[in-house]
N, C-alpha and C positions, 0 to 999 in steps of 0.2 A: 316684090315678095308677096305681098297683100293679094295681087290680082290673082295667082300662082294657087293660095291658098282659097280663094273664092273660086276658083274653078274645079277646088275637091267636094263642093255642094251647091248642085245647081236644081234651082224647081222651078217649073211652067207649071202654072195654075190657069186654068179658062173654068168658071160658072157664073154663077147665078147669086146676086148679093142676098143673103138674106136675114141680114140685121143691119141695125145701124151702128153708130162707132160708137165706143165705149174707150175711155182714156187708161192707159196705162202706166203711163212712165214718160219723164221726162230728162231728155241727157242736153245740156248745153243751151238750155234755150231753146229745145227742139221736144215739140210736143210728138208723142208715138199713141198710136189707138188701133184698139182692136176690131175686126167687123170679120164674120163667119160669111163662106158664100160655098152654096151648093153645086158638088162638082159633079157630074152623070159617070155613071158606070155603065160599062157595056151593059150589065145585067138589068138596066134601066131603075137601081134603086140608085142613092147617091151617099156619098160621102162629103161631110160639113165638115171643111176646115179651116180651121183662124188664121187669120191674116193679120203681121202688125203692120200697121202704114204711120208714115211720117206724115205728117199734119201740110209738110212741103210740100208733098205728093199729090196731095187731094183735097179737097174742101170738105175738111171733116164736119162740118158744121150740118152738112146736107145730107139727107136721109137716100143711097142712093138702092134702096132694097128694089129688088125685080129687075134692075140693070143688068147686063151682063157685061165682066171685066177679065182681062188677060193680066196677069201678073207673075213677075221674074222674082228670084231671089234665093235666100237658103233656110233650109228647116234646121232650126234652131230651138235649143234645148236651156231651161235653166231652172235651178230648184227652190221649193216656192217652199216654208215653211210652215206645215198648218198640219195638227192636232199630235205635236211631240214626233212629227217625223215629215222628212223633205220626199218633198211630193213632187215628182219630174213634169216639167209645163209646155210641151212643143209648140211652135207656129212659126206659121211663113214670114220670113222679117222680107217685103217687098224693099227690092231697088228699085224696079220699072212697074206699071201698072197703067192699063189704057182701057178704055169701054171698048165693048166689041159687037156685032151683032150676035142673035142666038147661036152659041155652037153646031156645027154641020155635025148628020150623024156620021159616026165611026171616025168624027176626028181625035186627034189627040188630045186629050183636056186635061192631063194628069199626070207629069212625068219628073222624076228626081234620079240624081244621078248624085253618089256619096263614094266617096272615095278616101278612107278613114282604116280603121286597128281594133279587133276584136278586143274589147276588155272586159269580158266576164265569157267564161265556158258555154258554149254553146248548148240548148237544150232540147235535145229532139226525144219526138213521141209519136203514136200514133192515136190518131179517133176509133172512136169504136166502130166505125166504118174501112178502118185500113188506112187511111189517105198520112200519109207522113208529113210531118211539120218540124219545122225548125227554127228555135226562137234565137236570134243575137240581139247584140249587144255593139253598137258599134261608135268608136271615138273618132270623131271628125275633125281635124285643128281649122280654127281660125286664128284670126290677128291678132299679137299683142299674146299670144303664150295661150289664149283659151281654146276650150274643146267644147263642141257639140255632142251630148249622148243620147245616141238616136236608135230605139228599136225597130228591129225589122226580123220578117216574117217568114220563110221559103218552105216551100211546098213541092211536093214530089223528089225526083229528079236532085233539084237545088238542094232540098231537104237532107239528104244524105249525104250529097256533098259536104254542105254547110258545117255537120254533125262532126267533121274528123278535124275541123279550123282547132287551131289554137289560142290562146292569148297574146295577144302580143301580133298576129299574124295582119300583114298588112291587107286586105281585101277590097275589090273594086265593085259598086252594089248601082244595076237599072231596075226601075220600078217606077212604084206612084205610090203616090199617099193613101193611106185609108183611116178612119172612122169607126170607133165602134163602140156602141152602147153597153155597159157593165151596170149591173146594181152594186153601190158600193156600203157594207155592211157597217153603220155608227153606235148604236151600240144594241142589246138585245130588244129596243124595240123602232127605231128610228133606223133606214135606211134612205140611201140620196142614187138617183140615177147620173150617171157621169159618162163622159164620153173617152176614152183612150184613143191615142193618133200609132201609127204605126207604120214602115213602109213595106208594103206588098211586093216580095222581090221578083222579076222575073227571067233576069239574068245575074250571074256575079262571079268573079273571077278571082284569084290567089296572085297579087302581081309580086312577081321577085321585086326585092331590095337592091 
């Protein structure tokens, strides 16, 4: 049943380490730590995503930034409680992870596949350029009764699709992770620059029940 449901959220990550670990959580006697690594985008800016690893996994001890590492696993969602309101925290919880040499250009370094149940209305709009967008909301089950809630992105095309989903509607989503800088407003004179993760959709499907 387990494996069944780890195969409704699968991420390949390949970059570039570029911090060291920082500890976050401890389940069983099992130390988990977080470390960000720079993934390439076609458009040759990149996208910084976090990565949790198991202390099993790696030798967290060691600083291993400018490496380059392949790692497997699912984008995973939980809510973190800070200033009177829960604030949604993504990253890659790694099963597999291996060093690699520099990624080849135009290879894949960036790819997640979700396969999960719209739970909030869909919300599409346009930019003041025309281009259509389409923001979900999407519920991912894992093991033991939990869900993953994972936003994601679609444009064009997917966009209007996207836009007529319902609640409740079961949907299958290929893409890649992305990144992006927000300035986040704390009060009228303090502001903090923060980063949001999202998945950049490029195909996605309504599958019958």
């Amino acid at each position: 049943m387990s494996d069944k449901i780890i195969e409704n959220n699968q991420v390949t990550i390949r970059g570039q380490v570029a911090t060291g670990f920082s500890f976050s959580h401890e389940v069983f006697g099992e130390g988990f730590y977080m470390v960000e690594v720079l993934v390439r985008r076609l458009s040759d800016s990149c996208d910084r995503i976090p990565l949790m690893i198991s202390e099993r996994l790696l030798d967290v001890t060691q600083d291993y930034t400018g490496s380059y590492i392949e790692a497997y696993g699912q984008f995973r969602s939980y809510n973190r409680h800070e200033e009177q309101k829960n604030r949604l925290v993504l990253s890659v919880f790694v099963r597999e992870v291996a060093f690699v040499e520099e990624e080849p250009d135009g290879s894949k370094t960036n790819s997640i596949l979700l396969d999960g149940y719209i739970c909030k209305e869909p919300i599409y709009r346009k930019t003041p350029l025309g281009r259509e967008i389409a923001d979900l909301l999407l519920a991912v089950n894992r093991p033991y009764g939990k869900s993953d809630y994972i936003p994601c992105i679609c444009w064009g095309r997917n966009a209007r699709y996207a836009s007529g989903f319902e609640v409740g509607e079961h949907v299958q989503v290929l893409g890649r992770i992305q990144s992006r800088e927000y300035i986040k407003k704390l009060s009228e004179t303090e502001s903090q620059k923060r980063i949001a993760y999202e998945v950049s959709v490029s195909k996605l499907e309504c599958m019958e029940e």
